[in-house]
C-alpha positions as CSV (number, residue, x, y, z in Angstrom):
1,X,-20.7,-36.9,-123.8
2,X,-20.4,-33.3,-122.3
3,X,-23.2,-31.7,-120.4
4,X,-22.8,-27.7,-119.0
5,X,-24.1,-27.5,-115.5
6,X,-25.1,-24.3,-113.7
7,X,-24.9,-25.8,-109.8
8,X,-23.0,-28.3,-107.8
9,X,-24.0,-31.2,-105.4
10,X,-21.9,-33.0,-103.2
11,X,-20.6,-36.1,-105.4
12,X,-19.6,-40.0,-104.3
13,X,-15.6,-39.7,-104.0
14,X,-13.5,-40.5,-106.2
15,X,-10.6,-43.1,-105.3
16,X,-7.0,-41.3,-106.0
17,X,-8.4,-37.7,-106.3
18,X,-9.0,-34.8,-104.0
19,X,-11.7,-33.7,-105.5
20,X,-15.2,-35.3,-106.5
21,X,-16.6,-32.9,-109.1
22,X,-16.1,-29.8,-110.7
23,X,-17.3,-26.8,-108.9
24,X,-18.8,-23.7,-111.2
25,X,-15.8,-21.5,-112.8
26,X,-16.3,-18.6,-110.8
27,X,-15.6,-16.0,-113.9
28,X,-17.6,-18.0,-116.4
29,X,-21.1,-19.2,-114.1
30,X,-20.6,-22.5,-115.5
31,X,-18.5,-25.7,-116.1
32,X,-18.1,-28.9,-118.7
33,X,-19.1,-32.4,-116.9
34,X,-19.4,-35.7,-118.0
35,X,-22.9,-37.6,-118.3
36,X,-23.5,-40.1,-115.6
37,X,-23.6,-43.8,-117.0
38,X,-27.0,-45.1,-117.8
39,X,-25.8,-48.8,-116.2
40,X,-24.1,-47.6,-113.1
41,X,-25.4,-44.2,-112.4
42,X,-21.7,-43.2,-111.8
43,X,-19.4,-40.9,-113.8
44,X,-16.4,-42.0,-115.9
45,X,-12.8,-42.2,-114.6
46,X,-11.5,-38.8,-115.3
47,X,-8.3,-39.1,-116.7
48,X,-5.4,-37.0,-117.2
49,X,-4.1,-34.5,-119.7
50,X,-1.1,-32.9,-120.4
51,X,-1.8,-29.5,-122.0
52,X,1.6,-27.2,-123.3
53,X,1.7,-24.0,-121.5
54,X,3.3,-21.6,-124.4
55,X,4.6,-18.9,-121.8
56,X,7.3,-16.6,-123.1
57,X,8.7,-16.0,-119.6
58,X,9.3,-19.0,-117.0
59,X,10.1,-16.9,-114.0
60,X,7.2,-14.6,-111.9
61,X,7.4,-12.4,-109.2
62,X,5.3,-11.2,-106.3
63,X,5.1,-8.2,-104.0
64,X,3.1,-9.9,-101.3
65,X,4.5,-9.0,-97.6
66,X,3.8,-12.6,-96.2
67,X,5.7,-14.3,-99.0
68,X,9.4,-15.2,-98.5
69,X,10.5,-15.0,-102.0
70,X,9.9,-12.7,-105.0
71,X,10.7,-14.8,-107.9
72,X,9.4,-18.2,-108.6
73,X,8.8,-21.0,-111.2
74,X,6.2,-23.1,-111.9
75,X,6.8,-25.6,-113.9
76,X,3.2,-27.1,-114.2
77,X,0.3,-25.2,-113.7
78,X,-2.5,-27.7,-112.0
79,X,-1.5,-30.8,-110.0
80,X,-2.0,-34.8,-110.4
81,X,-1.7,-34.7,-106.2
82,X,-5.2,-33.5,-105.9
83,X,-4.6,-32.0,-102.2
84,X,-8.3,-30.9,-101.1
85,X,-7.6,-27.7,-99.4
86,X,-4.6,-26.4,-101.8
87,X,-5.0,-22.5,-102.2
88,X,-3.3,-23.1,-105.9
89,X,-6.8,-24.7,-107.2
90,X,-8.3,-21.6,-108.0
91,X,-5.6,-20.1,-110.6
92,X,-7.0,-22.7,-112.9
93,X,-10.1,-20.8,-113.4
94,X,-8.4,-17.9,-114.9
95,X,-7.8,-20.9,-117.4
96,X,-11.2,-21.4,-117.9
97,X,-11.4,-24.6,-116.2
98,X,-12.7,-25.7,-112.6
99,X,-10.5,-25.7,-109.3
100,X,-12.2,-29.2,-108.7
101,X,-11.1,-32.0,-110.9
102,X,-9.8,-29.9,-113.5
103,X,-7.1,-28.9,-111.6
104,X,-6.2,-32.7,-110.7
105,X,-6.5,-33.5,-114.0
106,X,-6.0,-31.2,-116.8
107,X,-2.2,-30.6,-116.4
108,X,-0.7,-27.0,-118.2
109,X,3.1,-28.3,-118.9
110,X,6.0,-26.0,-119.8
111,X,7.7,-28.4,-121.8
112,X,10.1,-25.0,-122.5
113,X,10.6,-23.9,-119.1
114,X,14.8,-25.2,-118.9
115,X,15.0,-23.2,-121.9
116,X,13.4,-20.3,-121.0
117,X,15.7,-20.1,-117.7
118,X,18.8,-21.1,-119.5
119,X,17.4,-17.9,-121.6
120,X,16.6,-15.7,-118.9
121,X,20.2,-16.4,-116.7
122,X,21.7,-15.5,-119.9
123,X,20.2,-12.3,-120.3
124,X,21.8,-8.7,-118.9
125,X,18.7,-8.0,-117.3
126,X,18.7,-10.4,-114.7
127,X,19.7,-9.6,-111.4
128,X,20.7,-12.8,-109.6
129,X,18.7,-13.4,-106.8
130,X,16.7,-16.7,-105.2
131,X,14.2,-18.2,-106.9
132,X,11.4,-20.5,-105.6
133,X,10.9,-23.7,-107.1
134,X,6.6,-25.1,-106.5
135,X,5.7,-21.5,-105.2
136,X,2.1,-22.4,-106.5
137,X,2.2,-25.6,-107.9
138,X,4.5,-29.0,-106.7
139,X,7.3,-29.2,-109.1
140,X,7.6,-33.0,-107.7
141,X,4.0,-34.0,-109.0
142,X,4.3,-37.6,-110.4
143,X,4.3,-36.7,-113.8
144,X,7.6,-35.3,-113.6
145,X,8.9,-39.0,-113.6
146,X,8.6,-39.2,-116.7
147,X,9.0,-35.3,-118.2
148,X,11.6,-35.0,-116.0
149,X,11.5,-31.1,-116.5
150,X,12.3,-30.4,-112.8
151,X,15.8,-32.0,-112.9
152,X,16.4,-30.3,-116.3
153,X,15.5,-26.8,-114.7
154,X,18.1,-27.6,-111.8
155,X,20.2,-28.2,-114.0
156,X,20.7,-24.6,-115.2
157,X,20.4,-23.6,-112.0
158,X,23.3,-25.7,-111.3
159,X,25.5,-24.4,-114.2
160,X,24.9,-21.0,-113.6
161,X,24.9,-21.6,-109.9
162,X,21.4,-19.3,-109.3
163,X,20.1,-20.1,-105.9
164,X,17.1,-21.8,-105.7
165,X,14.4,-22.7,-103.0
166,X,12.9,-26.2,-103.5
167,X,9.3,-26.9,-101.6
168,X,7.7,-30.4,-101.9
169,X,5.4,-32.7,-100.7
170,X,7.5,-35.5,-102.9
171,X,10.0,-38.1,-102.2
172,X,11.2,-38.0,-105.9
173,X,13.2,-35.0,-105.0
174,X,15.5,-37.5,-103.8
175,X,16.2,-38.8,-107.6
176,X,18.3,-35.1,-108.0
177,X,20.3,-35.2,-104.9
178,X,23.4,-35.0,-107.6
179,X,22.2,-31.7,-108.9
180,X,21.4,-30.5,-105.2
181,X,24.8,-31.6,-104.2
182,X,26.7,-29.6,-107.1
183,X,24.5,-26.5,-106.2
184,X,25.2,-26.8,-102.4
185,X,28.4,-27.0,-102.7
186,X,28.0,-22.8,-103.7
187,X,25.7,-22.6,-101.0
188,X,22.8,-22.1,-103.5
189,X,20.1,-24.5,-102.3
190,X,17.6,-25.1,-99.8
191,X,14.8,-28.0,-99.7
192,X,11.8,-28.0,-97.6
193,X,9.5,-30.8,-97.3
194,X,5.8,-30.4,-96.5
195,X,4.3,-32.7,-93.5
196,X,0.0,-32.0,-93.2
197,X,-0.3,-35.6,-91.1
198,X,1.6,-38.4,-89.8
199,X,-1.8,-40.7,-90.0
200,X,-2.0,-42.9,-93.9
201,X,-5.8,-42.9,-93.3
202,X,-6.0,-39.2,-93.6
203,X,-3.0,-38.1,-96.2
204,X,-5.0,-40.8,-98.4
205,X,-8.0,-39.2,-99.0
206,X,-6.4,-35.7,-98.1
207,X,-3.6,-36.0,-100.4
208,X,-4.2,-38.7,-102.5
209,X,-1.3,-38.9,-104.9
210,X,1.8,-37.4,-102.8
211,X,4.3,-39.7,-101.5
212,X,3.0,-40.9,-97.9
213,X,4.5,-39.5,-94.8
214,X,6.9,-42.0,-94.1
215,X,8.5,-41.7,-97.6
216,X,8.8,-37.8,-96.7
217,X,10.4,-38.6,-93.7
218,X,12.8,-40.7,-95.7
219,X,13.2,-37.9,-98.1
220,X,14.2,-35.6,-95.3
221,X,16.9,-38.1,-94.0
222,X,18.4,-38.8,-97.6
223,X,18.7,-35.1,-97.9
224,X,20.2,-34.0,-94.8
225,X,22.7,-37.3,-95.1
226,X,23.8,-35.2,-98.6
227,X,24.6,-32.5,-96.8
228,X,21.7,-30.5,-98.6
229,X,19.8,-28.1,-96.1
230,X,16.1,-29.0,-95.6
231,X,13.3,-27.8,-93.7
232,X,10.2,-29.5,-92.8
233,X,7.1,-27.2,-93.4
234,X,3.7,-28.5,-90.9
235,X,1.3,-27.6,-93.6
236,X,-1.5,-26.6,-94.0
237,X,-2.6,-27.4,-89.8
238,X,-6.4,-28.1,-89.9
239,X,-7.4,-27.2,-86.5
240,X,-9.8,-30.4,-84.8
241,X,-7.8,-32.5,-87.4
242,X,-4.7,-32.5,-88.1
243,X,-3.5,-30.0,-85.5
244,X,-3.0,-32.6,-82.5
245,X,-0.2,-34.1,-85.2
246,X,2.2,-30.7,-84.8
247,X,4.6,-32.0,-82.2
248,X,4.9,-35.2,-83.6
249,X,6.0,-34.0,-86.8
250,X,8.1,-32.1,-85.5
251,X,9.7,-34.3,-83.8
252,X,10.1,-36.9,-86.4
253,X,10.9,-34.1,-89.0
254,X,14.6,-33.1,-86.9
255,X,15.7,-37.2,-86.0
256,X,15.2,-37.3,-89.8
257,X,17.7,-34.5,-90.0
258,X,15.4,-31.5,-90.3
259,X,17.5,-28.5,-89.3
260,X,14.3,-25.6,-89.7
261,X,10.3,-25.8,-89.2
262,X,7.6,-23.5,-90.6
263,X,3.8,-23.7,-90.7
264,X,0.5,-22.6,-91.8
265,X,-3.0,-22.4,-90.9
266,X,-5.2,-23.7,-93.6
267,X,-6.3,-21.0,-96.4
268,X,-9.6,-21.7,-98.5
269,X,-9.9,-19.3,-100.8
270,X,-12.7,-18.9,-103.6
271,X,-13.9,-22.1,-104.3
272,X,-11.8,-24.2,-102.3
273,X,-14.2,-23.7,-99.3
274,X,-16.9,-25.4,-100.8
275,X,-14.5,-28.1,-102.0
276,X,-13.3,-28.1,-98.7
277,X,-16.4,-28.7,-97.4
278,X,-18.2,-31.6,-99.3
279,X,-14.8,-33.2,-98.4
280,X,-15.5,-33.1,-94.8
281,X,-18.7,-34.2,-95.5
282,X,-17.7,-37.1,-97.2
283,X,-14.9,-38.4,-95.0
284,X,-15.1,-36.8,-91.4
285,X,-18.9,-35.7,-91.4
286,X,-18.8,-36.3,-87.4
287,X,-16.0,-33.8,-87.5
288,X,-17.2,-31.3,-89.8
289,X,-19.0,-28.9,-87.7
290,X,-16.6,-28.6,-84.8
291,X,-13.6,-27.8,-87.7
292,X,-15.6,-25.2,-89.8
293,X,-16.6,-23.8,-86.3
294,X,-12.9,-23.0,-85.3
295,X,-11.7,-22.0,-88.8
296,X,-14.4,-19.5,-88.5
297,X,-13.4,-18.2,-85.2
298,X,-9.6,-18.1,-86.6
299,X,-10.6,-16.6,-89.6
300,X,-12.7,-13.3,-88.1
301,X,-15.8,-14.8,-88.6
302,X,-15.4,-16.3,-92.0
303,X,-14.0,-19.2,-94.0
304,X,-11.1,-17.1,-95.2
305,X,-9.6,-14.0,-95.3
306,X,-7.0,-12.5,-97.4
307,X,-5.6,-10.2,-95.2
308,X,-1.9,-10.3,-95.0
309,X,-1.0,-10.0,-91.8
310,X,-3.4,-13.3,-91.3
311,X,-4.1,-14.9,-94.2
312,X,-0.9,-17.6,-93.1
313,X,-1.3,-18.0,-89.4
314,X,-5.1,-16.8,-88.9
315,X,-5.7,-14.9,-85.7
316,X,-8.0,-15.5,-82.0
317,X,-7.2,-17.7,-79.5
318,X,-6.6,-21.1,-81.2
319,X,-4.3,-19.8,-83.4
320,X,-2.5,-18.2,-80.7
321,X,-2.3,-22.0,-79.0
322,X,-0.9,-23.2,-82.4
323,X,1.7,-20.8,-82.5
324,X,2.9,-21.1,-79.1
325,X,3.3,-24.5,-79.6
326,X,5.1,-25.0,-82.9
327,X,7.7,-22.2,-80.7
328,X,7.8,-24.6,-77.5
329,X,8.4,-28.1,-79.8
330,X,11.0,-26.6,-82.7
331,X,12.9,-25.2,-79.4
332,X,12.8,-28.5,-77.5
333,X,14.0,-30.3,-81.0
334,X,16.5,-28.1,-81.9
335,X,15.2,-26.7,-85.0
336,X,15.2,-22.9,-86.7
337,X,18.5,-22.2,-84.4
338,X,20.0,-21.2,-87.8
339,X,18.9,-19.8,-90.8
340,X,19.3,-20.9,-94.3
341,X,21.2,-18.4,-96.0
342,X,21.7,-18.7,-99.7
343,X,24.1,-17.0,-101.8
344,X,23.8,-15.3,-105.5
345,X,28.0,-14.4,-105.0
346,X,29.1,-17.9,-106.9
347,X,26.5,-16.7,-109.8
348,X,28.9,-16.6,-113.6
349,X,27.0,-16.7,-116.8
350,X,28.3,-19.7,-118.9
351,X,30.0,-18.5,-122.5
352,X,30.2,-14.7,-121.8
353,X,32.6,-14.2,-124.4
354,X,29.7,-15.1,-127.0
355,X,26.9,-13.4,-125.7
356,X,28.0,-9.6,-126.9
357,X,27.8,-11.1,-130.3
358,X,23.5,-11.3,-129.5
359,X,23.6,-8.2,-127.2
360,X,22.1,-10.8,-124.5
C-alpha cells in the first residue's frame, strides 16, 4: 500500500542505504511512501528497480566554469550506493521521484547508451574531445556487474580511441583494466578514484554500498601497476568529520601508486541538506552541531551556496586550513607534479568508407 505524504520526520535507518525516507519532491509538494506494518511499526525493505531511460542522445555537456570537462555520460541516472551527501540526489526530482530513497532505489538505465555512442562517434558532427565517464552519477554502481553497460561503453571508446575520464568510488573498475590498457596505450584515459574516509565505521553508514576504502586503495594499485594514470580525489571533506583523514589519504592514495590529488568541500544542495541532516542526527548526533556550525561559516552563512567560484572549495578561514593542507601533503607525497594530458590525435572513425553511403 501507497500513502502520499505532505511532511517528513526523521526515520529509523535503514541498513545498506544512505537514506531513511523520502523527502518531499521539491517541484511536486509531495511524495509516494509505503504504509508502516501494523505488526512491527516499521516500513518495508525498499527494493530496487531498474527503470529504461529512452534518451535519444547519451552524451551532455556543461558550461559551468568550476567543471573540468564539458561532455559527459551517464550511464544510470540514480545510484544503488546511496552516498548521504551526494549533490547528484536531487536530479531525480526533475523525474518526479524523491532525492531520498528514490534515488537509491529506483534506478533510470540506458540499456542503449554503447549504441548511442557508437552512433554519436560515427557521426560528422562530433568534434573529438574528452568525455567524462560518472560526471553525475557512478558508472561503477553495483549493478553494472551484471548490465555490464560501462565496459560495453569503453569499448567504443576503445575502438574509436575517444578519450575518456573515468571517476569512481568502485573497485570493479578493475574488471576493465584490458579496455583501459588498449585505450592508454593512445594516451586516451585517465581514472580517478574517490577516497571520503579511511575509517569502515563511517564509509558504512556514509556510503553504504561502495567498495570499502581498502578495496579502493587496491584499485588504485592494480591501476597504476597497468600503467593506467589515476588520481585519487579526497571527496567530499566534511569538516569536524572526515576532514582530520586528508593527509592520511593522501598518503596512502600515492604508496598505492596515485600520481595526482584533488578535493572538495561538501555541497548540499536542495534537499540534500535536510537529508544530510537527519543523517547526522542519526549516526553522529554528539557531532552534529559543531559540523553544521563550520559548514555554515564555510558556506557564507548558509548550508550551501551555488556560487561558482565556491560552490567546490567553500570559502573563510577553515576552508583556507583545508586548502593549505591538501597543498603541503600532495607536495610532501609527490603527487600533481604532472598533469594528465589526454589526447583526441589517435581518434579514426571505424568503416569510413561506408558511412557516405548514410551521410553520417
Amino acid at each position: 500500500m501507497y500513502k502520499v505524504c505532505v511532511m517528513k520526520k526523521v526515520q529509523n535507518p535503514k541498513r545498506g542505504r544512505g537514506a531513511s525516507g523520502n523527502p518531499i519532491n521539491r517541484f511536486e509538494g509531495n511524495y509516494l511512501d509505503y504504509d508502516l506494518d501494523e505488526e512491527s511499526g516499521e516500513k518495508p525493505s525498499v527494493k530496487m528497480q531498474l527503470i529504461a531511460d529512452h534518451s535519444k542522445e547519451i552524451i551532455s555537456y556543461n558550461s559551468s566554469p568550476d567543471v573540468p570537462f564539458n561532455a559527459g555520460i551517464n550511464v544510470y541516472r540514480g545510484c544503488e550506493h546511496g552516498c548521504i551527501y551526494c549533490y547528484a540526489r536531487p536530479f531525480h526530482e526533475y523525474l518526479g521521484f524523491s532525492v531520498g530513497l528514490d534515488f537509491e532505489t529506483k534506478i533510470m538505465v540506458k540499456y542503449e547508451a554503447p549504441k548511442l555512442l557508437e552512433k554519436t562517434f560515427r557521426s560528422k558532427k562530433w568534434e573529438p574531445q574528452i568525455v567524462a565517464m560518472s560526471g553525475v552519477t557512478d558508472c561503477y554502481q553495483p549493478i553494472e556487474r551484471k548490465l555490464q553497460l560501462t565496459r560495453e561503453c569503453l569499448k567504443v571508446f576503445s575502438e574509436y580511441r575517444n578519450p575518456v575520464g573515468i571517476i569512481t568510488k568502485n573497485h570493479l573498475i578493475t574488471r576493465d583494466i584490458d579496455i583501459l590498457k588498449e585505450l592508454s596505450a593512445y594516451n586516451a584515459v585517465s581514472t580517478t578514484i574517490s577516497i571520503t574516509s579511511l575509517d569502515n565505521k563511517i564509509t558504512n553508514v556514509m556510503e553504504p554500498r561502495t567498495s570499502r576504502p581498502y578495496k579502493r586503495l587496491k584499485a588504485i594499485e592494480e591501476l597504476a601497476n597497468a600503467g593506467i594514470p589515476v588520481s585519487v580525489n579526497v571527496a567530499p571533506i566534511i569538516p569536524g568529520l572526515t576532514d582530520h583523514e586528508c593527509a592520511e589519504i593522501l598518503k596512502s592514495a600515492a604508496d598505492a601508486g596515485a600520481q595526482r590529488a584533488s578535493y572538495i568541500i561538501v555541497r548540499l544542495p536542495f534537499k540534500v541538506k535536510e537529508l544530510f541532516e537527519d543523517w547526522l542526527e542519526q549516526y553522529f548526533p554528539d557531532r552534529k552541531e559543531k559540523i553544521l556550525k563550520k559548514l555554515i561559516e564555510m558556506r557564507g552563512g548558509t548550508l550551501y551556496k551555488s556560487d561558482f567560484k565556491t560552490r567546490m572549495k567553500a570559502e573563510g578561514l577553515v576552508a583556507k586550513q583545508i586548502g593549505d593542507l591538501f597543498k603541503v601533503q600532495c607536495n610532501r607525497h609527490g603527487l600533481n607534479k604532472s598533469l594528465f594530458s589526454l589526447s583526441t590525435e589517435q581518434f579514426k572513425k571505424t568503416h569510413s568508407e561506408q558511412l557516405t553511403l548514410f551521410d553520417l
